[in-house]
Residue, then its C-alpha position, 0 to 999 in steps of 0.5 A: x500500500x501506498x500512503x499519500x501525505x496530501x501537502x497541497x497547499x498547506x504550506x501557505x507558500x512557505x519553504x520552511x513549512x513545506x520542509x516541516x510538513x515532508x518531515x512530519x509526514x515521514x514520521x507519520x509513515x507515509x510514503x509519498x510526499x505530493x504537492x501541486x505543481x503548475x497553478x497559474x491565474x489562468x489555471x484558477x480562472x478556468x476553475x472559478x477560483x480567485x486568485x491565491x499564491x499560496x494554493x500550490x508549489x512553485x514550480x521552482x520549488x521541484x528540485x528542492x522539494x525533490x532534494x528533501x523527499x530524497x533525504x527523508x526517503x520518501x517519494x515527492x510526487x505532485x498534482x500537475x495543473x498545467x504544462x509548466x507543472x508536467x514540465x518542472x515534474x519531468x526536470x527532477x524526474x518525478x516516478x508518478x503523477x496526480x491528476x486532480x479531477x477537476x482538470x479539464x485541459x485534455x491536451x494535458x492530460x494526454x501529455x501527462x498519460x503519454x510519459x507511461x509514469x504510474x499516475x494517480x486519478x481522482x475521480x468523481x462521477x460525472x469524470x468520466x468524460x475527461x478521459x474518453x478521448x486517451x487510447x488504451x495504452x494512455x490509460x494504462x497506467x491511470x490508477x483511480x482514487x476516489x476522491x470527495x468533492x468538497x473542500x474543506x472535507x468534514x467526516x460527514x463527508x467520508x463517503x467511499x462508495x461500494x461500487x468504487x472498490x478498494x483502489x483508494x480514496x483522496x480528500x482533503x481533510x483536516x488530521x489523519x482520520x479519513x486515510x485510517x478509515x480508508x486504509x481500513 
């Protein structure tokens, strides 16, 4: 199993946090490290997000994030937002992607299939349009996590639906709680 310590944005755009975090996550057991990479204002915009700094890493924070990881011993993996972010996870050779559900941006999506690296996929219902285009060998190597659609996530949205299976579950929740559940 796989254990993903989703540190997103909870670094609120500080090095020093993010290096905390990785070393707190370590100490927790987890075996992947993932931030996000390549959020720009368009990349909100096409959300319906207002602009926020702080919601992601740098993409000039990938060799150092990658440099921290390796000390700790764990993998440094990122949600990819934009070709800029697929470009700085390619520079430091990052082994496996996440695609958040929310991208729309198929041309992205395909380049990120088309690097045959492990690649997480959240997944929402009403997803399955965003990868109908991807030929066979692409979806290959997509692994589908579930994932709850409400930000922030409270326990009385830890819903893993049966007919999802045991493949995994994404959310952002505040603690430990709904990845024991998970896991369970």
């Amino acid at each position: 199993m796989i254990w993903v310590a989703e540190i997103g944005s909870a670094h609120r755009g500080e090095k020093s946090l993010a290096y905390e975090l990785i070393r707190s996550a370590v100490e927790a057991s987890a075996t992947i490290c993932k931030f996000q990479l390549g959020w720009s204002p368009e990349v909100e915009a096409s959300l319906g997000l207002a602009p926020n700094p702080i919601r992601y890493a740098p993409n000039e924070w990938a060799e150092t994030i990658t440099k921290w990881c390796d000390s700790f011993g764990v993998e440094f993996m990122a949600s990819i937002w934009s070709m800029q972010g697929l470009e700085a996870a390619r520079r430091v050779g990052m082994k496996r992607y996440k695609i958040a559900h929310q991208i729309q941006d198929k041309d992205l999506i395909a380049a990120i299939a088309s690097d045959g690296k492990p690649t997480l996929v959240s997944f929402v219902g009403e997803d399955l349009g965003r990868i109908e285009h991807l030929t066979a060998e692409e979806l290959r190597g997509l692994t589908y996590v579930y994932c709850s659609n409400k930000y922030p996530t409270y326990p009385d949205d830890w819903k893993m639906p049966i007919w999802f299976g045991n493949t995994g579950y994404s959310d952002h929740s505040h603690g430990i709680a709904a990845c024991l559940l998970a896991a369970a």
